[in-house]
DSSP file (Angstrom, degrees, kcal/mol; ACC not computed):
  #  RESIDUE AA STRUCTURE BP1 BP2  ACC     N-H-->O    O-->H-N    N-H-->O    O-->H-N    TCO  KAPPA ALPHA  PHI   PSI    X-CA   Y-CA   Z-CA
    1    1 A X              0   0    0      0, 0.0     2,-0.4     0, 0.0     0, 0.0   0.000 360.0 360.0 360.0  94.3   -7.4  -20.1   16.1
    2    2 A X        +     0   0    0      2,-0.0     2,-0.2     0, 0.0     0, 0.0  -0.994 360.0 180.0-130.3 126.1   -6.4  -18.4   12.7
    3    3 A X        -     0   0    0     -2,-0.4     2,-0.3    16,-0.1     0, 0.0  -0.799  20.1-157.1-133.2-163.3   -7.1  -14.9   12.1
    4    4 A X        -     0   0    0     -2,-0.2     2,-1.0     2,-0.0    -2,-0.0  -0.682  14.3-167.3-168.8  86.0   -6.6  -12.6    9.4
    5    5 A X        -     0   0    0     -2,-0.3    11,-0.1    11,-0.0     2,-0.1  -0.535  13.7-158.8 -42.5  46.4   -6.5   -8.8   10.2
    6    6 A X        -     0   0    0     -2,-1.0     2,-0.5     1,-0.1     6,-0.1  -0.239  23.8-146.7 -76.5 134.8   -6.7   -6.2    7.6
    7    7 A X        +     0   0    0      1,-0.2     3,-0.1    -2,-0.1    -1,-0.1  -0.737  40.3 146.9 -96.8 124.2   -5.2   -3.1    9.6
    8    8 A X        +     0   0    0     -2,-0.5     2,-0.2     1,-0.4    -1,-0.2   0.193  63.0   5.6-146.5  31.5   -6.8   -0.1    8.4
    9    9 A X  S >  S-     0   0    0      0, 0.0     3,-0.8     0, 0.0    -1,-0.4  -0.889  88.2 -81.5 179.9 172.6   -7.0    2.1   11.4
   10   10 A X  T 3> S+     0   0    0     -2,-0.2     4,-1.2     1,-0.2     5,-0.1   0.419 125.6  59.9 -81.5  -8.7   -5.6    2.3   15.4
   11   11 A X  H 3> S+     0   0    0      2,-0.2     4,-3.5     3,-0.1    -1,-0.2   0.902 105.6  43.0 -85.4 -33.4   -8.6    0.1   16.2
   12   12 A X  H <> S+     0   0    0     -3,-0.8     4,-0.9     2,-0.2    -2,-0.2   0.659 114.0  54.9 -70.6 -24.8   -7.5   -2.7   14.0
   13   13 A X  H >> S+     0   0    0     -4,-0.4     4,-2.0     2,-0.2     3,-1.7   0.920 104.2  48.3 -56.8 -86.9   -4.5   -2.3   15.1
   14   14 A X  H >X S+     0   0    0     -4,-1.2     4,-1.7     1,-0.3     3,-0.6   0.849 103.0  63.2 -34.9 -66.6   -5.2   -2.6   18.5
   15   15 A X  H 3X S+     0   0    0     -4,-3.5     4,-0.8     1,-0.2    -1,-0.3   0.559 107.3  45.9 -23.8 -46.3   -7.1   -5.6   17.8
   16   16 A X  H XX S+     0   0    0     -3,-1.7     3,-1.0    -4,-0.9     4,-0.6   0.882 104.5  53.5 -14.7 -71.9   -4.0   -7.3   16.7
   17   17 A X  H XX S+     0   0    0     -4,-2.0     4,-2.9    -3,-0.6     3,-1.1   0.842 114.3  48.5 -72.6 -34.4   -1.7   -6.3   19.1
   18   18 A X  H 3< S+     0   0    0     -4,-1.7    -1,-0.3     1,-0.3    -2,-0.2   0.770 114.1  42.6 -67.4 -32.0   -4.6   -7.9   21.6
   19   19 A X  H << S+     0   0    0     -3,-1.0    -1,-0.3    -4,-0.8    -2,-0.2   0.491 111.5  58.0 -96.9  -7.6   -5.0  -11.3   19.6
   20   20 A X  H X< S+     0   0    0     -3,-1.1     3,-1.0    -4,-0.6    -2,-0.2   0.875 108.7  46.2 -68.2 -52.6   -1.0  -11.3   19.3
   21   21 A X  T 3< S+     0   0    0     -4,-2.9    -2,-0.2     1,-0.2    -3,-0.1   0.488 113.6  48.2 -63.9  -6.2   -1.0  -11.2   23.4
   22   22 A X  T 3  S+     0   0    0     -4,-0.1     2,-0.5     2,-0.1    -1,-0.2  -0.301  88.0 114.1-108.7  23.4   -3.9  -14.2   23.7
   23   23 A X  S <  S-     0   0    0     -3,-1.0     4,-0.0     4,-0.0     3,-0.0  -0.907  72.9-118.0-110.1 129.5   -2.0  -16.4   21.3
   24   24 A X    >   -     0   0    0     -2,-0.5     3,-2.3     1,-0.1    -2,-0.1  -0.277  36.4 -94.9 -51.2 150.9   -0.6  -19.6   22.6
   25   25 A X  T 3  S+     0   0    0      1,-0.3     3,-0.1     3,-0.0    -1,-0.1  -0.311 116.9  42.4 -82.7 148.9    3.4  -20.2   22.5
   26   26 A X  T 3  S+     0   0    0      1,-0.2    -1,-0.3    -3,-0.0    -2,-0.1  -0.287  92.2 103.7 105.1 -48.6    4.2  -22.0   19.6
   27   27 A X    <   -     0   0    0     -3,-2.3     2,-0.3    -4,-0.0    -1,-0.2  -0.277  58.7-142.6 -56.1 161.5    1.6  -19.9   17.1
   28   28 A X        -     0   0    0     -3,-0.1     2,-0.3     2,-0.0    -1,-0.0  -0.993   8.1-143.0-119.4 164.2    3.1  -17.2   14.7
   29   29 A X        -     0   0    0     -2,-0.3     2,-0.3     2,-0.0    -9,-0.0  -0.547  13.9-163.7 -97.6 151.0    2.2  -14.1   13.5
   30   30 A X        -     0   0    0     -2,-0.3     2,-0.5     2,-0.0    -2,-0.0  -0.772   8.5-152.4-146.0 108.4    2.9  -13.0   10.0
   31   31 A X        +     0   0    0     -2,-0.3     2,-0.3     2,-0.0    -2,-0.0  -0.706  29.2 165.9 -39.9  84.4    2.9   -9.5    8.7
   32   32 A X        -     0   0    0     -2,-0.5     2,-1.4     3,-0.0    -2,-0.0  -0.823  43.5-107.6-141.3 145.5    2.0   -9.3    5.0
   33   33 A X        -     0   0    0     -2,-0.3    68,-0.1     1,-0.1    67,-0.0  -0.770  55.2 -94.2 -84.3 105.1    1.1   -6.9    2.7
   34   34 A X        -     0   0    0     -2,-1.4    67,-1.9     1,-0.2    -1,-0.1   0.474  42.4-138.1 132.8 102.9   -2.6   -7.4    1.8
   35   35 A X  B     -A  100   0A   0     65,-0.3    65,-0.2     1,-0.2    64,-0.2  -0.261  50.5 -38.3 -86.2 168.4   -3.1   -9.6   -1.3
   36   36 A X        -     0   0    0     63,-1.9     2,-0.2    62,-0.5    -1,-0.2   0.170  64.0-126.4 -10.1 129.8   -5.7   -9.0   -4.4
   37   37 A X    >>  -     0   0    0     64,-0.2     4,-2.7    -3,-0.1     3,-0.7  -0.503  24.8-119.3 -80.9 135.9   -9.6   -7.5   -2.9
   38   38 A X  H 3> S+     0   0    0      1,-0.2     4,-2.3    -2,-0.2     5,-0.2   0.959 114.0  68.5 -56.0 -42.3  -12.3   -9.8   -4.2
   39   39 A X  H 3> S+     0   0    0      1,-0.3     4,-0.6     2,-0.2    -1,-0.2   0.632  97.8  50.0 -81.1  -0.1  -13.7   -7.1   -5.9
   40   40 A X  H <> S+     0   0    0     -3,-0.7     4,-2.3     2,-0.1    -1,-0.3   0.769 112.4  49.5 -50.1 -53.8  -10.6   -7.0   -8.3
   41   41 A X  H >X S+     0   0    0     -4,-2.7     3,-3.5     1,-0.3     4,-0.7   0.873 109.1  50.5 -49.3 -59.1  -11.0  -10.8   -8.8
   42   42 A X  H 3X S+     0   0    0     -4,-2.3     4,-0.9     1,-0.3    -1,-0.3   0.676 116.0  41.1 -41.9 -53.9  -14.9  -10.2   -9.6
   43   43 A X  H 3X S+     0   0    0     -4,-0.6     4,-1.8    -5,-0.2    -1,-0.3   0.666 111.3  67.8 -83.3 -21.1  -13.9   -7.2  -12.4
   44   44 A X  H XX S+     0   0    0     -3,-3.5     4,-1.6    -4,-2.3     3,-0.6   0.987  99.0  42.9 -78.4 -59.0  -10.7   -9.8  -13.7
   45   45 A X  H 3X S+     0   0    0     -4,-0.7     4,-2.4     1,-0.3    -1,-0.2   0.806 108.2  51.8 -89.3 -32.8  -12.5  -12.4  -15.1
   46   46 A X  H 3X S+     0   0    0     -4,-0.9     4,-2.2     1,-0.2     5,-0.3   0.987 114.1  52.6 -64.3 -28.8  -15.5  -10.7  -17.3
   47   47 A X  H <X S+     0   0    0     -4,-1.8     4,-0.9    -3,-0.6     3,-0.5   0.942 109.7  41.9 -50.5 -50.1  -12.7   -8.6  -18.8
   48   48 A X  H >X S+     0   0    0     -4,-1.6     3,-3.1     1,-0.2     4,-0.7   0.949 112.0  56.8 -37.5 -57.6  -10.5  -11.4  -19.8
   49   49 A X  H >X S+     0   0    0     -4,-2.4     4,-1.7     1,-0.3     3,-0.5   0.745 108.5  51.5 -55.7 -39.8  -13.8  -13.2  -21.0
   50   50 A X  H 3X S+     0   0    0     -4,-2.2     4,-1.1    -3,-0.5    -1,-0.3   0.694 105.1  50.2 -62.9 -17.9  -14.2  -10.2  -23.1
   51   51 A X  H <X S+     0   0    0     -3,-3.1     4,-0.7    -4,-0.9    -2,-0.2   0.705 110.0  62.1 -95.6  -9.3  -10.7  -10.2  -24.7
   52   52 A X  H << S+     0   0    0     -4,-0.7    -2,-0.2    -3,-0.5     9,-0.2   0.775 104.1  38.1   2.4 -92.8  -11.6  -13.5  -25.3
   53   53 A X  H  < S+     0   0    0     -4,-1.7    -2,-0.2    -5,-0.2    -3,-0.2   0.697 126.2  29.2 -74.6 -39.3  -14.2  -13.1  -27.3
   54   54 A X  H  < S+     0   0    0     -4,-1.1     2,-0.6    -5,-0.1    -1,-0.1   0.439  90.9  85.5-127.3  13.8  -13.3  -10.4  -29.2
   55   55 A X     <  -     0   0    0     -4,-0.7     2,-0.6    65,-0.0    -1,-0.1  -0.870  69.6-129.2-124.4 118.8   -9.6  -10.0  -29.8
   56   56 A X        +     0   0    0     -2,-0.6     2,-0.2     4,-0.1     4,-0.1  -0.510  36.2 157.8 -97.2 132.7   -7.9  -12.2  -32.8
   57   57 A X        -     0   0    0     -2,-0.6    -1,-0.0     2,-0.5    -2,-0.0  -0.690  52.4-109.0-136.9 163.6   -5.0  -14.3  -32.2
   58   58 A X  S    S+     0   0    0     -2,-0.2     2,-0.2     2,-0.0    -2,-0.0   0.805 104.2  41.9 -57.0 -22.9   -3.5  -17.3  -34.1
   59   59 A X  S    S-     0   0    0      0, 0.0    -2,-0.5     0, 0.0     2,-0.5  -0.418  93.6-108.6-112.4 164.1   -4.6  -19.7  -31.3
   60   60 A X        -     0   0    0     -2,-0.2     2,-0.4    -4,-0.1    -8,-0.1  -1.000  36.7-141.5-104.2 142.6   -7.6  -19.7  -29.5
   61   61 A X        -     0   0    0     -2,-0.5     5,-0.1    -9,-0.2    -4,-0.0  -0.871   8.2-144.2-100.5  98.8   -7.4  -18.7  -26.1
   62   62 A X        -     0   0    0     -2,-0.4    -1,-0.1     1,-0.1     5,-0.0  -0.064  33.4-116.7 -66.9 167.5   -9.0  -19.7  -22.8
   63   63 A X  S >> S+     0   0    0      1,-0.2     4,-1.9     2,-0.2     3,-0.6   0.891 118.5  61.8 -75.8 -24.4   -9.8  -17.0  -20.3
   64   64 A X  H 3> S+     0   0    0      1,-0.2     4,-1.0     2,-0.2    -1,-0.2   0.748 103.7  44.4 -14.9 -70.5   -7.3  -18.9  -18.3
   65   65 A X  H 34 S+     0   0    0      2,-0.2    -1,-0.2     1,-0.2    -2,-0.2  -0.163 102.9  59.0-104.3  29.9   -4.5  -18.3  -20.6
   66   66 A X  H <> S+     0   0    0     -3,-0.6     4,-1.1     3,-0.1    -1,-0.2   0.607 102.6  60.4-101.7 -36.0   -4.9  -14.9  -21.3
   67   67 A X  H  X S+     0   0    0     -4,-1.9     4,-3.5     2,-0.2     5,-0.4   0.984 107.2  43.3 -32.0 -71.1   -4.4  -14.7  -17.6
   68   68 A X  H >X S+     0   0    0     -4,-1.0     4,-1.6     2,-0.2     3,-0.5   0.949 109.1  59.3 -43.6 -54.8   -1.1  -16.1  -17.8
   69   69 A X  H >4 S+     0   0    0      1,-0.3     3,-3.3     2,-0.2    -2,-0.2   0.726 110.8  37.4 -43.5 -96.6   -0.4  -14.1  -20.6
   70   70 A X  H >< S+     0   0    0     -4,-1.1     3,-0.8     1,-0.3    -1,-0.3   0.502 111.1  61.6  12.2 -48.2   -0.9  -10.7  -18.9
   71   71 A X  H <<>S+     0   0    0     -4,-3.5     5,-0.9    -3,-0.5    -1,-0.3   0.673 109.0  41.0 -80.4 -14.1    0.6  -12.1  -15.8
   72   72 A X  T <<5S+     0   0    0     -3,-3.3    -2,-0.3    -4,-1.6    -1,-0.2   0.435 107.0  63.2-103.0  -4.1    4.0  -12.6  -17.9
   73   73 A X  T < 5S+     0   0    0     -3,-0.8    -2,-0.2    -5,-0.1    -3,-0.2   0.165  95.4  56.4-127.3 -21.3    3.4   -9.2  -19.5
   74   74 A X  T   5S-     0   0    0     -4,-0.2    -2,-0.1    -3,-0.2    -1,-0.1   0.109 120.7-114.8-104.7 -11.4    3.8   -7.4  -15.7
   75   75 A X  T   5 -     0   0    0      1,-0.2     3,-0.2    -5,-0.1    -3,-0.1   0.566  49.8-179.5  65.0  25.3    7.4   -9.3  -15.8
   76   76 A X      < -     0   0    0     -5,-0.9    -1,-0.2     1,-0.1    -2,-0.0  -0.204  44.0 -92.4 -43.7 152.0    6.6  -11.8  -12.8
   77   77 A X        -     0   0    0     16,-0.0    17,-0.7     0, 0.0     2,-0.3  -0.302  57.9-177.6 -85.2 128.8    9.3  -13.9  -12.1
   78   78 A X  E     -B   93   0B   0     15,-0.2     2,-0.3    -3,-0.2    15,-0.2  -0.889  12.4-158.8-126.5 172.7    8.7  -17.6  -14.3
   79   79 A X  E     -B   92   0B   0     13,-1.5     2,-0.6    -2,-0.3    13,-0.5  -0.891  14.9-149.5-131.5 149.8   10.4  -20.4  -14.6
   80   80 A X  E     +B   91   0B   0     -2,-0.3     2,-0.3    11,-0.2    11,-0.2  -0.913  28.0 178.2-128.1 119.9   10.4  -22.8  -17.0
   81   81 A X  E     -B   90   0B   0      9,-2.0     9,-3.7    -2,-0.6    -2,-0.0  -0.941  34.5-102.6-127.0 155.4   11.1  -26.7  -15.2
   82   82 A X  E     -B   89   0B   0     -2,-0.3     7,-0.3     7,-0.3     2,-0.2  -0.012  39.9-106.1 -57.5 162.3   11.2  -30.1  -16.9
   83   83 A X    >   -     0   0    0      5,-1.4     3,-1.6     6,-0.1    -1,-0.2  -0.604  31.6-109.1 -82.3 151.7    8.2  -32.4  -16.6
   84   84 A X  T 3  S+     0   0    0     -2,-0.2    -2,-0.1     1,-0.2    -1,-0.0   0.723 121.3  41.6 -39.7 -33.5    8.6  -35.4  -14.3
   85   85 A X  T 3  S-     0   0    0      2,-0.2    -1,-0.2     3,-0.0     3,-0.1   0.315 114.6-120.7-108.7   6.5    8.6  -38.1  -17.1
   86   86 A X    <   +     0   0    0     -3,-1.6     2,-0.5     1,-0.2    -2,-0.1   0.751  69.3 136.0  27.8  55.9   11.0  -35.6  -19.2
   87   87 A X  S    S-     0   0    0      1,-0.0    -2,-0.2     0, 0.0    -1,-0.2  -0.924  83.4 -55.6-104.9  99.4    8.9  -35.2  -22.0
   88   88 A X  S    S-     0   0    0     -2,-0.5    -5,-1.4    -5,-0.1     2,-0.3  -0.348  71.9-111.3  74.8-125.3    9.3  -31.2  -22.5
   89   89 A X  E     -B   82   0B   0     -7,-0.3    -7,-0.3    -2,-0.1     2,-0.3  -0.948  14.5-120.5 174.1 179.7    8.4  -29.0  -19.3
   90   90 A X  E     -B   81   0B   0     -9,-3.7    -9,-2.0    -2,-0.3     2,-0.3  -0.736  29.8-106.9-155.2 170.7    5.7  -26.4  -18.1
   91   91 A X  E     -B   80   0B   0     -2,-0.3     2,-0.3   -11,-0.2   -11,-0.2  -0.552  30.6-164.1-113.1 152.0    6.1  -22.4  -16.9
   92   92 A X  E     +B   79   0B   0    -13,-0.5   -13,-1.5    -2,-0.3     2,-0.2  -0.875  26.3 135.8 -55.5 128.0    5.7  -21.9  -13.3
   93   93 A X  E     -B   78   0B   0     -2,-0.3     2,-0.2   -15,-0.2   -15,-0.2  -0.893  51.4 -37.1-162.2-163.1    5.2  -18.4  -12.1
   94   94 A X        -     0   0    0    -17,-0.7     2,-0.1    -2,-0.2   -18,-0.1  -0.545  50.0-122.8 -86.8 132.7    3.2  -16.4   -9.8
   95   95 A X    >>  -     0   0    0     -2,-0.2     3,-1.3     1,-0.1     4,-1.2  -0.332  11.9-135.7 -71.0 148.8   -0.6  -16.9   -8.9
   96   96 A X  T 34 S+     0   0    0      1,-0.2    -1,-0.1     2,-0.2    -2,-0.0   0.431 111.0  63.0 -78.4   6.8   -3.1  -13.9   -9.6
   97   97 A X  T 34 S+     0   0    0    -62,-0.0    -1,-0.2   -56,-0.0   -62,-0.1   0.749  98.1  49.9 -99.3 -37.7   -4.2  -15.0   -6.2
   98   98 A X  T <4 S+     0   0    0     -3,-1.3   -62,-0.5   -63,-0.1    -2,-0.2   0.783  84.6 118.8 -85.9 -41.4   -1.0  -14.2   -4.6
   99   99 A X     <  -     0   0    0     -4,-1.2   -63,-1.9   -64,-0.2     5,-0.4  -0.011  64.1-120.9 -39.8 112.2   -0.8  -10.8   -5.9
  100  100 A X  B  >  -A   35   0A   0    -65,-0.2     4,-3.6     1,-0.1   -65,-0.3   0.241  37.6-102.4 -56.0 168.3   -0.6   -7.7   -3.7
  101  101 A X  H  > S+     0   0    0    -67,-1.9     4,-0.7     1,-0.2   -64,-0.2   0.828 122.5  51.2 -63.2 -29.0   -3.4   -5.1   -4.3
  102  102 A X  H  > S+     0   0    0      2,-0.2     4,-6.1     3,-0.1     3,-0.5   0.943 109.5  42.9   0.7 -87.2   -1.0   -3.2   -6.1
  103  103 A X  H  > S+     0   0    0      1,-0.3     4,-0.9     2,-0.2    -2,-0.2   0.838 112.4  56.7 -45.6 -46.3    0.3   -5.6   -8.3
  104  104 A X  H  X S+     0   0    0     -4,-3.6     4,-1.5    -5,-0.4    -1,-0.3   0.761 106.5  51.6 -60.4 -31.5   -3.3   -6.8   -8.8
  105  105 A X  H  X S+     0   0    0     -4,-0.7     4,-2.0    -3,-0.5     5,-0.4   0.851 106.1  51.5 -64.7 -47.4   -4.2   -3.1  -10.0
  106  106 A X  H  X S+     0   0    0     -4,-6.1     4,-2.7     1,-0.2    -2,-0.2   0.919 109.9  52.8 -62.4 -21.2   -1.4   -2.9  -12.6
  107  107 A X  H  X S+     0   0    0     -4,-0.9     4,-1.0    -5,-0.4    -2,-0.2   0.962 116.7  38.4 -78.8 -33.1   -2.8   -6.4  -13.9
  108  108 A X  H  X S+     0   0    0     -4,-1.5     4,-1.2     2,-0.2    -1,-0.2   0.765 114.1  51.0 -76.4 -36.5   -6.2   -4.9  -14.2
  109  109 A X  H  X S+     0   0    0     -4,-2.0     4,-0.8     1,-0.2    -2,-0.2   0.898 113.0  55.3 -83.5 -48.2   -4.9   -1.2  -15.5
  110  110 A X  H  X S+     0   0    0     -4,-2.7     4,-1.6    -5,-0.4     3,-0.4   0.766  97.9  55.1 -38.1 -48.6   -3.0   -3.5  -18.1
  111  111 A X  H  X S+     0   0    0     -4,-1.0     4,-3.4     1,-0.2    -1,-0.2   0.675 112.5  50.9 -53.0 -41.0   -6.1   -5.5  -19.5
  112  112 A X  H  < S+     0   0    0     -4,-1.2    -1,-0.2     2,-0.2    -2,-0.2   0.562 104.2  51.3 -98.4  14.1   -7.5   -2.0  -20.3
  113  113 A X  H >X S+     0   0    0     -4,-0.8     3,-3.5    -3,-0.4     4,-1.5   0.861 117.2  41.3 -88.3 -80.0   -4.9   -0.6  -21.9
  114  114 A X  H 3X S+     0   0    0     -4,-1.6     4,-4.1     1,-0.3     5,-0.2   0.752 109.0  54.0 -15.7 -66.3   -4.7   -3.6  -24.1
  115  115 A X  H 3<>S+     0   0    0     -4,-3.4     5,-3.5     1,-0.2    -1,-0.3   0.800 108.5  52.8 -53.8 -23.9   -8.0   -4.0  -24.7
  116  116 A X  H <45S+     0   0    0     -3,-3.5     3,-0.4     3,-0.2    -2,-0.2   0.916 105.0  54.4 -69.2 -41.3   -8.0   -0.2  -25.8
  117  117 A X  H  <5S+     0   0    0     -4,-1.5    -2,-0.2     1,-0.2    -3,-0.2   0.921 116.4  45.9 -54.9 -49.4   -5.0   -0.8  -28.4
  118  118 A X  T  <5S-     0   0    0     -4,-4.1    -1,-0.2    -5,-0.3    -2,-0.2   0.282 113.7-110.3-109.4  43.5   -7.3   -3.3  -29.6
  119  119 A X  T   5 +     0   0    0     -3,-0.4     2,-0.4    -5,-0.2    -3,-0.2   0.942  50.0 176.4  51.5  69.5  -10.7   -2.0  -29.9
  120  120 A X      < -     0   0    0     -5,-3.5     2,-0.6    -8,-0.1    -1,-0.2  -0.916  17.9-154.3 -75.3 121.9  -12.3   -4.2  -26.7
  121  121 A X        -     0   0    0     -2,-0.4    -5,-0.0   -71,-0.2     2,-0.0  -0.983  21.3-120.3-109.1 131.4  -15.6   -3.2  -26.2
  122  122 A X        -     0   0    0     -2,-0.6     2,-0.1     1,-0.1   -75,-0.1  -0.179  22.8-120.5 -64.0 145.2  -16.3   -3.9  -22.8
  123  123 A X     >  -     0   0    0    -77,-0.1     4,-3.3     1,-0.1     3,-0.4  -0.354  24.9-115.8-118.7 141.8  -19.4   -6.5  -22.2
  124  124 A X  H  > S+     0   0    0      1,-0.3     4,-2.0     2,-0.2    -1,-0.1   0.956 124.1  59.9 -64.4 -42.2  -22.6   -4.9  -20.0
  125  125 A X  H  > S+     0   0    0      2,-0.2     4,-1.1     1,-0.2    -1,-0.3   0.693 100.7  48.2 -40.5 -30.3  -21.3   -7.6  -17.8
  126  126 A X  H  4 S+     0   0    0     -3,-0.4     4,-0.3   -80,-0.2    -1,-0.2   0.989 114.8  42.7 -50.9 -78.6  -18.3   -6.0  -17.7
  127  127 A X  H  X S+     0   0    0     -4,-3.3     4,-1.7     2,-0.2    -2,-0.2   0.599 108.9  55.0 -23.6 -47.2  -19.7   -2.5  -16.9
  128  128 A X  H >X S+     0   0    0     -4,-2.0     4,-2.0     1,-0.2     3,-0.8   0.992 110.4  49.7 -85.5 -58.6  -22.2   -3.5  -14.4
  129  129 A X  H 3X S+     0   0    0     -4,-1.1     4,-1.6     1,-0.3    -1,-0.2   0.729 116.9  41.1 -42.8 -22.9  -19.1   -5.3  -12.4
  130  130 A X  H 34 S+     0   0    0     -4,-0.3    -1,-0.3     1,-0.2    -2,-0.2   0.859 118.9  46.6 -97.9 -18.9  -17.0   -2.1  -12.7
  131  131 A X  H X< S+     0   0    0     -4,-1.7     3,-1.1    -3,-0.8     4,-0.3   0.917 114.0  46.8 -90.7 -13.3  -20.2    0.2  -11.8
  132  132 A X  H 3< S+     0   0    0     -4,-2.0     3,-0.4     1,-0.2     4,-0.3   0.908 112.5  49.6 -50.2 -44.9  -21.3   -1.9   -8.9
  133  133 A X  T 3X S+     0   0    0     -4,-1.6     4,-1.9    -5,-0.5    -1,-0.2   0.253  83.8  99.9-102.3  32.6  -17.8   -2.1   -7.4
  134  134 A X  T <4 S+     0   0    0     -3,-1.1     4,-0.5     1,-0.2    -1,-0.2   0.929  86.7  44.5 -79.2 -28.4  -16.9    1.9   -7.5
  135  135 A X  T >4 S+     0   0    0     -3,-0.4     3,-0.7    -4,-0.3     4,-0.3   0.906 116.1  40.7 -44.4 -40.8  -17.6    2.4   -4.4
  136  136 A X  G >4 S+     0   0    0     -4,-0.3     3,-1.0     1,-0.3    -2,-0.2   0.792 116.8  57.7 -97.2 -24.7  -15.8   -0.7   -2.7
  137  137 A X  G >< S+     0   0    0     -4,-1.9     3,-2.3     1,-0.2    -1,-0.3   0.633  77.6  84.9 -97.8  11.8  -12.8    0.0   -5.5
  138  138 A X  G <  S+     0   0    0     -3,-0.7    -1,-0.2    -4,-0.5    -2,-0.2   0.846  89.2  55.8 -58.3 -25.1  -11.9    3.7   -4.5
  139  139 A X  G <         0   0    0     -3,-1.0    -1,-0.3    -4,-0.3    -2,-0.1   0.397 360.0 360.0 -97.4  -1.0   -9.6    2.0   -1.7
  140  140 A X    <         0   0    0     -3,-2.3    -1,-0.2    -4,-0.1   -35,-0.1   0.317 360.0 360.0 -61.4 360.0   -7.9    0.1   -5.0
């Protein structure tokens, strides 16, 4: 029995409290603030793909690690720990997955500021993701 509740009125609410009082001893509840809406994820990845594509850096750049980049650029907590076999070591930090709807909005508000300092022009793939999901992203 796992469920996952977003409370966004006294009905939902309700609903909770009800599936808190039916739960068998032993279960727990956890109370968490609401991480990244799909329809952020959907808009994250054509942007990258576009900054990608059109923004020139020494390296080339997966959409991947442009993530990361950006995500270290919001000042999330990293780490940097040794590899297992101690030949050098790799970044740990926080997943874009894990990221509140907030957080996820500054990562997104970020990408277009960037991309604006560097003359991104946004991909019709881009566009159609941001004009399909204005409705669903007013709540962003």
């Amino acid at each position: 029995m796992t469920s996952t509740i977003r409370i966004s009125g006294d009905r939902q609410r309700e609903y909770a409290c009800q599936r808190v009082r039916e739960a068998p001893l032993g279960y727990t509840v956890k109370i968490a603030e609401e991480t990244r809406r799909d329809a952020q994820n959907r808009l994250l990845w054509p942007l990258l793909a576009d900054i990608q594509r059109q923004v020139d850096t020494d390296g080339v750049w997966t959409a991947e690690q442009w993530k990361l980049r950006f995500l270290n650029a919001l000042d999330n907590e990293m780490m940097m720990l040794p590899r297992i076999d101690g030949q050098g070591g790799f970044v740990v930090g926080q997943r874009s997955s894990q990221l509140s709807v907030q957080m996820f909005s500054n990562l997104i508000e970020l990408i277009f500021k960037y991309g604006a300092e560097k003359g991104v022009q946004w991909s019709r793939k881009s566009q159609d993701v941001i004009s399909n999901e204005r409705e669903p992203c007013a709540n962003i």
